[in-house]
N, C-alpha and C positions, 0 to 999 in steps of 0.2 A: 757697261752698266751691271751694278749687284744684281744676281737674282738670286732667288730663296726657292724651297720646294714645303710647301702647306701641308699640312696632315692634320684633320680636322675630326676627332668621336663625337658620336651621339650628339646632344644640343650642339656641342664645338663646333660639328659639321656644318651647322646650319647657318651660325655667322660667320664663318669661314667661306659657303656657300653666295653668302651676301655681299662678302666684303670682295668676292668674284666679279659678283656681277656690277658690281659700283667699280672697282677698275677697267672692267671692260666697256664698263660709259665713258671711260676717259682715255680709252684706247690702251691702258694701261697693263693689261693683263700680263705681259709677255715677262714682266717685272717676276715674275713667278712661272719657273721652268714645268714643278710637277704639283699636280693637285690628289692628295690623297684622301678620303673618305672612309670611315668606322661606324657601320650600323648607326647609322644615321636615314632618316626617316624625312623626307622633301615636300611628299603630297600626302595629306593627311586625308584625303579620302579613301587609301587604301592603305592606313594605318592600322587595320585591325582592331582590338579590344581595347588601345588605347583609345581610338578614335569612336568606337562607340558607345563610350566613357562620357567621353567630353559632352558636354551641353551649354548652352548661352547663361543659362542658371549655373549650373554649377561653377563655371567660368566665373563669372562675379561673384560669388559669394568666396571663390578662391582668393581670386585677386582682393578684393576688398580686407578679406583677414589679412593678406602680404603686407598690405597698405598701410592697416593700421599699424601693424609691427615691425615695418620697415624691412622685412626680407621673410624669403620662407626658408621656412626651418628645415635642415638636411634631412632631419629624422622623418619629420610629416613624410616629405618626401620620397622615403626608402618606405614607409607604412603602404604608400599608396603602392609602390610599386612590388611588395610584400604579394598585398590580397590579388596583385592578377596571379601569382600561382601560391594559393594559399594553402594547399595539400604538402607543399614544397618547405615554404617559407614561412610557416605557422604551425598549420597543428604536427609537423614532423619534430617540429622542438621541443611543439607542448605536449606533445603526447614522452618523449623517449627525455627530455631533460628534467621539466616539472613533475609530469604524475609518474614517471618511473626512474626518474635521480639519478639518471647518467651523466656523464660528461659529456656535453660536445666533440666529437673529433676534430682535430688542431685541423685548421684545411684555411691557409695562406690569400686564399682569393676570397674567401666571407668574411675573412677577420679585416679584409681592406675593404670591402663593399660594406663593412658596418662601420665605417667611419665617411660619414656622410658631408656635403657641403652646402653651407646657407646659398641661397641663389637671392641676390637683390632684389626691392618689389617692382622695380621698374622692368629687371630683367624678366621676373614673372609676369606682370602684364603684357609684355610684346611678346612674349613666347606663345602666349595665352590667345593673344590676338591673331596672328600667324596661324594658328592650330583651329581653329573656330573662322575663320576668315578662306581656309588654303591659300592664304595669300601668294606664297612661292611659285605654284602651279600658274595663277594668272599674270602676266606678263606685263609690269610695272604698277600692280596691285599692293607690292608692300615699301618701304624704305632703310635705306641704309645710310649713314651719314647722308643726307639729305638729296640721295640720289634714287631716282625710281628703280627699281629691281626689274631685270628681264635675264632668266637664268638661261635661255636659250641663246644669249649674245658669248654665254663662257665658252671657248673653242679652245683651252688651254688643255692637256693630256689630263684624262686622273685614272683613277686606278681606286674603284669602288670595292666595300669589303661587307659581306653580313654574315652573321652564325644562321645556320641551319635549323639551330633551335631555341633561337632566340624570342622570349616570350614578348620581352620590349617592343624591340623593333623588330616586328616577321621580315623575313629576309623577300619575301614579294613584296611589302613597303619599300624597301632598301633600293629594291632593285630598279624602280619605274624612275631610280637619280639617270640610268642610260638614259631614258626618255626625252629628260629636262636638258640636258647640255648638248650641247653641238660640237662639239669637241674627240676625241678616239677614249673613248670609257672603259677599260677594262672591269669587266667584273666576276669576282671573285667569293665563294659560297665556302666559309670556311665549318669545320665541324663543330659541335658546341655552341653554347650560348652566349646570352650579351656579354659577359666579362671573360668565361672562358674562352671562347674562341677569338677574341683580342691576344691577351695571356697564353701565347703557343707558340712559345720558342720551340728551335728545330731540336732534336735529338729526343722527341715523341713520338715514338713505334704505332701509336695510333692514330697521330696526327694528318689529315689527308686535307684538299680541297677541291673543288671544280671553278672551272674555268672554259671559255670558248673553245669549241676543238683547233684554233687559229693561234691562241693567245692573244688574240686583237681584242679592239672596241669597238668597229665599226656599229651604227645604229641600222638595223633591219637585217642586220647578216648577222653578225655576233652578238649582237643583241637584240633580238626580236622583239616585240611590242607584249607580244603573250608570256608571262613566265614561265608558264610550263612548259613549253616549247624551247623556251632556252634551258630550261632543266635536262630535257631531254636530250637534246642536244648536246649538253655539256661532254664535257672530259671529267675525269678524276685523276688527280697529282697525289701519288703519296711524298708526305711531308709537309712541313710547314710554309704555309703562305708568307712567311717571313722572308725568307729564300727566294723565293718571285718576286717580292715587294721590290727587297736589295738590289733585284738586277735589273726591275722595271725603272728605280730610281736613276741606277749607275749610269742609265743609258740615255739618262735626261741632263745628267751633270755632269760637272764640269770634270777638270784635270784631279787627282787625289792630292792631298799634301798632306803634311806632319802636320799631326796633332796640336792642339797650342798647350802651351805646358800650364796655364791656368783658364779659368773662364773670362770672359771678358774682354774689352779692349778699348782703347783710347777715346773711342764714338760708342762704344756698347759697355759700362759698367757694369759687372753685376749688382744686382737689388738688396740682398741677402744671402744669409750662408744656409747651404738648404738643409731642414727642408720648407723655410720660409719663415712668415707668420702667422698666416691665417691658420695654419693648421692648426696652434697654438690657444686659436678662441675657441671658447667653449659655451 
């Protein structure tokens, strides 16, 4: 039998996380060798300033605009996520672009983070709901293709990842995903923030992570229930978590082979030539 190895960011995480635990209700899991996770956020009770954000209000009045307009808008979306560091991501602009008419400095990872994506309204309501509900945390509380969700039935390896100064998703949100699975969790506290410490290819002299002093995931030894206790505990690896990732993958898969000389194949067509279309709406 095929199997695949998952790698799921931020929201991706979360239906990736879903579509886990709907295979492991049909015994299916194993269909999928490694399970990877990116700052991604599972129990929204110790979500932090997102979570004491959210409210039942605000929540409908969100969903409701998505509603009427059939999707929410990328931009909304990056505003929102702007004003939680608005020292940052506001008046450092308005202050040195606008009232003092500089240029921007060219910097590769804000010129992609400003190019945002519509999320569906339907997708915005169940995300909305999950978030307001903590559906994931209770144990056949939310749905996934028509199957109850219990995340603690996932027993497949993953290899969990959060930035250290990640304003989004606080890497102790990230970290209580060991909690939720049953499965060997590594996890891993990279430096930097939500996109930068994604974006950390190797051959960065200041690139470092931590990690269990084991390399393992076991739940209560390598990963304790307390975060700061796993903090403390931790190790520190100079270089990029990329390099771990590589070898924590290699050792879940299979035999190497040559490359294929195009995309695609007989059962798998590619879509389009990339970098798609959606990119292209406006």
């Amino acid at each position: 039998q095929d199997k695949t190895a998952i790698f799921g960011i931020c929201s991706g995480g979360t239906i990736a996380s879903m579509v886990m635990a709907h295979l492991a209700e049909f015994g299916e899991q194993d269909r999928v060798a490694a399970y990877s996770l990116a700052v991604t956020v599972l129990d929204q009770e110790r979500a932090g300033v997102t979570s004491a954000l959210l409210s039942h209000k605000a929540a409908a009045a969100s969903t409701q605009a998505s509603r009427e307009k059939g999707y929410l808008d990328g931009r909304t979306l990056a505003e929102i996520f702007a004003w939680l560091r608005p020292n940052d991501l506001i008046w450092n602009y308005w202050v040195n672009n606008y009232l003092m008419g500089h240029a921007p400095k060219a910097f590769d990872i804000l010129y992609w983070n400003a190019d945002p994506v519509r999320m569906s309204a339907a997708m915005h309501r169940d995300f909305m709901d999950l978030a307001i509900r903590n559906a994931l945390v209770e144990p056949r509380a939310a749905t996934m293709l028509g199957t109850k969700v219990d995340l603690g039935k996932v027993t497949t390896d993953s290899y969990v990842v959060a930035g250290i100064a990640d304003h989004l998703c606080k890497w102790e949100s990230c970290y209580q995903t060991t909690q939720l699975f049953n499965g060997d969790t590594k996890f891993v506290l990279s430096t930097s923030g939500h996109i930068a410490a994604m974006v950390n290819p190797p051959g960065n002299p200041k690139a470092s992570f931590q990690t269990s002093p084991s390399g393992g995931g076991q739940k209560g030894t390598d990963n304790p229930e307390d975060t700061q206790k796993w903090l403390t505990q931790a190790v520190k690896v100079q270089g990029s978590w990329w390099d771990d990732w590589v070898e924590w993958l290699s050792a879940r898969s299979g035999e190497e082979c040559a490359k294929p000389r195009k995309l695609g194949n007989a059962a798998y067509e590619p879509l389009d030539d990339a970098p798609g279309t959606y990119v292209h709406d406006r």
